[in-house]
VEXDREN-2710 file (C-alpha; in Angstrom, 1 decimal):
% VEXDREN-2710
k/r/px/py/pz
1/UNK/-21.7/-1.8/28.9
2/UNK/-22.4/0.6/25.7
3/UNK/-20.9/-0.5/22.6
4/UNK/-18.6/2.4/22.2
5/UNK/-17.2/1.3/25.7
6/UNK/-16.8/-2.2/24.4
7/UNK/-15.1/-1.6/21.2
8/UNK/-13.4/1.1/23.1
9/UNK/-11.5/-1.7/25.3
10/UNK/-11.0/-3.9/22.9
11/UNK/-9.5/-1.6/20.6
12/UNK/-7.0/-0.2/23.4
13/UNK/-8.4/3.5/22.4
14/UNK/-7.4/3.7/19.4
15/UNK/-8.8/3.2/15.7
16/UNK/-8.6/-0.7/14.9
17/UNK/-7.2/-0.2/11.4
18/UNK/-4.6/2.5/11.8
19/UNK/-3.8/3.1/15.2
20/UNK/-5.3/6.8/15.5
21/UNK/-6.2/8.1/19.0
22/UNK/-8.4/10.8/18.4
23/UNK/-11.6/11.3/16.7
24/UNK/-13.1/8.0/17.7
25/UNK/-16.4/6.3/17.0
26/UNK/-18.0/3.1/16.4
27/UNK/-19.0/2.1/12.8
28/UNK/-21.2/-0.4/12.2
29/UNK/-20.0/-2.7/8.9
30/UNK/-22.7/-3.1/6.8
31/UNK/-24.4/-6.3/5.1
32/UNK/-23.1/-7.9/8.8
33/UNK/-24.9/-10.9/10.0
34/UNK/-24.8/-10.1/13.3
35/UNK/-25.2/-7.0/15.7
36/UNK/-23.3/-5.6/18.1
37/UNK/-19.4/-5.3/18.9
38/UNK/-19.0/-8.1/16.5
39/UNK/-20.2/-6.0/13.6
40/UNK/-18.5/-2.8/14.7
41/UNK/-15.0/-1.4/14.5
42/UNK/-14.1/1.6/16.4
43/UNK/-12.3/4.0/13.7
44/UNK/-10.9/7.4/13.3
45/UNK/-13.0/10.2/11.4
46/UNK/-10.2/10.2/8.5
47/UNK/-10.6/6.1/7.7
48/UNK/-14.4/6.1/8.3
49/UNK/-14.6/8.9/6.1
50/UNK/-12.6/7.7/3.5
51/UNK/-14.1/3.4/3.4
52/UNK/-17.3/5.3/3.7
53/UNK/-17.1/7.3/0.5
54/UNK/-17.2/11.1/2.0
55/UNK/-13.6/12.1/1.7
56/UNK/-11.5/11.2/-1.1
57/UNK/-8.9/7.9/-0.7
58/UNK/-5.5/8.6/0.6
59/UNK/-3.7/6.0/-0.4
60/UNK/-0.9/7.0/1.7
61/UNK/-3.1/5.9/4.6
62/UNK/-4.1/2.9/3.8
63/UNK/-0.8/1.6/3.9
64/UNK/-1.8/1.1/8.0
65/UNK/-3.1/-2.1/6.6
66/UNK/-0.4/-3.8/5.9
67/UNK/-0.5/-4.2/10.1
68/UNK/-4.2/-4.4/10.4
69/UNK/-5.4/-6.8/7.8
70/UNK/-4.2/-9.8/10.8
71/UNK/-6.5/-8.3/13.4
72/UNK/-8.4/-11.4/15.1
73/UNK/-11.6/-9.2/14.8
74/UNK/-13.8/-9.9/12.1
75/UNK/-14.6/-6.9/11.2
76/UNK/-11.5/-5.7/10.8
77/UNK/-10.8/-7.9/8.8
78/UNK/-14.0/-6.9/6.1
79/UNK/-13.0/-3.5/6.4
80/UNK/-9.4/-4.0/5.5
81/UNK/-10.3/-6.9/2.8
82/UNK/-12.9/-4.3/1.3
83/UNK/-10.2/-1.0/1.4
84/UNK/-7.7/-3.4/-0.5
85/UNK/-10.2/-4.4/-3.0
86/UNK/-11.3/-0.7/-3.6
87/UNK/-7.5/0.4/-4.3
88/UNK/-6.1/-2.8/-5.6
89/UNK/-5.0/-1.0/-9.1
90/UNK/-2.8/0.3/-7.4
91/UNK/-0.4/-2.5/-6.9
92/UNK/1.0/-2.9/-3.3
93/UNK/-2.8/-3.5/-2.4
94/UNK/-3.1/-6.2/-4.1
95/UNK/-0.4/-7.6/-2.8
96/UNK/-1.6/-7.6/0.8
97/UNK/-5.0/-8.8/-0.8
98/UNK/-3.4/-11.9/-2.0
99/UNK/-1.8/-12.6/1.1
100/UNK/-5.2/-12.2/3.8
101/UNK/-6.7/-14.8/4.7
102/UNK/-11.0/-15.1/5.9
103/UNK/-12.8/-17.5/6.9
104/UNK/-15.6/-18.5/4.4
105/UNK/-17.9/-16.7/6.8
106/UNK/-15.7/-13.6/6.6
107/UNK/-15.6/-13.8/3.4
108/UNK/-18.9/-13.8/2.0
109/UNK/-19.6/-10.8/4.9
110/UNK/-16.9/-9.1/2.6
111/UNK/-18.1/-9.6/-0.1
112/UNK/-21.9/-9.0/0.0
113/UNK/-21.0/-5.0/0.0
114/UNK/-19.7/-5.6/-3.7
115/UNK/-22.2/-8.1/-4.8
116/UNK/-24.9/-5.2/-3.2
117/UNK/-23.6/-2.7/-5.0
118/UNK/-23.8/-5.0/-8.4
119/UNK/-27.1/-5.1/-8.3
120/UNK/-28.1/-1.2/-7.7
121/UNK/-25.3/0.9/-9.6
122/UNK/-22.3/0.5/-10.6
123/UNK/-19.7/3.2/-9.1
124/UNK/-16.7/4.6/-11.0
125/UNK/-13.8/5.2/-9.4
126/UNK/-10.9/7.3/-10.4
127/UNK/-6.7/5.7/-9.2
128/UNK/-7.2/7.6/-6.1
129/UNK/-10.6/5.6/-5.6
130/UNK/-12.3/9.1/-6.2
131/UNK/-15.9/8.8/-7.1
132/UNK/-17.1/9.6/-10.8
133/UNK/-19.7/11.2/-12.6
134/UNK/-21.0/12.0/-15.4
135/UNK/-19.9/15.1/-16.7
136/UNK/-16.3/15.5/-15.2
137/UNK/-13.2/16.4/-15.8
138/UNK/-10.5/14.2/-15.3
139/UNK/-6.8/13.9/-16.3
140/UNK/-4.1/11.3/-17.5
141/UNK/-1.8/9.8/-15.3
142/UNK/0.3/7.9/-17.9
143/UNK/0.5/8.4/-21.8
144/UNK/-1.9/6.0/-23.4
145/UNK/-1.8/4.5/-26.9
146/UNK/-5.5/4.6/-28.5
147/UNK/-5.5/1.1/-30.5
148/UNK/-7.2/1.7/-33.8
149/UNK/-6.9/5.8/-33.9
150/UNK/-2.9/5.7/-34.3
151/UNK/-2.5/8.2/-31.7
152/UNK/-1.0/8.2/-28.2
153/UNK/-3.2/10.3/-25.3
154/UNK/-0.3/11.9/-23.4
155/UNK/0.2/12.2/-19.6
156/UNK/-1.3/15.2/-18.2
157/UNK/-4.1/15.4/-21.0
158/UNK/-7.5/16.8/-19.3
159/UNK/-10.7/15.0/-20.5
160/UNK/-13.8/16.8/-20.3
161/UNK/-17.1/15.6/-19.8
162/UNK/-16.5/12.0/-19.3
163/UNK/-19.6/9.6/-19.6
164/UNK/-19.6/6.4/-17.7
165/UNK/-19.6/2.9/-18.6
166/UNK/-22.6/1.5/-18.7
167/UNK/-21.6/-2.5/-17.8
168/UNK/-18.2/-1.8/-16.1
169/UNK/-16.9/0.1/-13.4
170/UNK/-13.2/0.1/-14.5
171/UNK/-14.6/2.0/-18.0
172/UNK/-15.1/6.1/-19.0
173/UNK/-15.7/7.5/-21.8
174/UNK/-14.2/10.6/-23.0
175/UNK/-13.2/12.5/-26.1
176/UNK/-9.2/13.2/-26.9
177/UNK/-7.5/14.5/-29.7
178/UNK/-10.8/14.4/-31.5
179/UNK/-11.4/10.8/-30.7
180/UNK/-14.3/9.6/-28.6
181/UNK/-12.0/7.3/-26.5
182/UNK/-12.8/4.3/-23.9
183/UNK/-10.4/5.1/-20.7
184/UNK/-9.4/2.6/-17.8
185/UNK/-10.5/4.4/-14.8
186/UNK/-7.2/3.2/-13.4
187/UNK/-5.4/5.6/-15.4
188/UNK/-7.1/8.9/-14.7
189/UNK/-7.1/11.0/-11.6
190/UNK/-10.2/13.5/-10.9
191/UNK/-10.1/17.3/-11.6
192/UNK/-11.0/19.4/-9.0
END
């Protein structure tokens, strides 16, 4: 039996994180130590899309993990525990976060995509868990009070040309008001 058709049963036709019947396909979860069904999920187009880094995170969606997050199948389980950890700023995901459970085996499966991506580049993501660069323009989600400049960065403020931080992902850099300014990632949305 192909793997599609495997994942295909097991999954009841329909994507094993949020319950989607159309647009199906197998995804193989990386860093897995083994091959097969057992490293596979079978997903809709919008959640591969979105865990894989090509569309921008709805966060809206993600809330299918709430259900999810107990699936018996591994890699379900890495995908959800890796989603979570990606939006966990936001709150609610962190509170499913603390409540899953893995296995130690799971676990470290999860967690090799983040210790992988420690060692190449860091990525910089925005509260939507939009990717950043160097170079955008990005805007305030909540006033800010810049310790030491005796100023406070207002909601709604667009920064321009942002440069990243160099040791830490949750850090941009970005001039306001005059000020050359560290930011929290979490507090800024992308500019289209």
């Amino acid at each position: 039996m192909s793997l599609d058709k495997i994942l295909q049963v097991r999954s009841g036709s329909q994507c094993e994180l949020c319950g989607a019947n159309e647009h199906l396909a197998a995804y193989q979860v990386p860093f897995s130590p083994d091959e097969g069904a057992d490293s596979s999920i079978y997903a809709c187009a919008a959640c591969r899309d979105q865990f894989s880094g090509a569309a921008e995170v709805d966060l809206n969606h993600w809330r299918c993990l709430n259900d999810s997050m107990w699936s018996q199948v591994s890699a379900v389980q890495v995908v959800a525990w890796r989603m979570l950890s990606r939006i966990s700023a936001e709150g609610w995901p962190q509170e499913l976060l603390d409540m899953l459970y893995l296995e130690d085996e799971t676990k470290a499966w999860a967690e090799a995509e983040a210790s992988s991506a420690g060692e190449d580049v860091l990525v910089h993501r925005d509260s939507n868990g939009a990717t950043l660069a160097a170079g955008d323009t990005v805007v305030l989600i909540k006033d800010l009070t810049v310790k030491g400049a005796n100023f406070t960065a207002k909601r709604g403020t667009a920064v321009r040309n942002i440069s990243l931080g160099q040791d830490n992902a949750g850090h941009i850099e970005g001039r306001v008001s005059g000020q050359q300014i560290v930011i929290l990632t979490q507090f800024v949305k992308k500019s289209s």
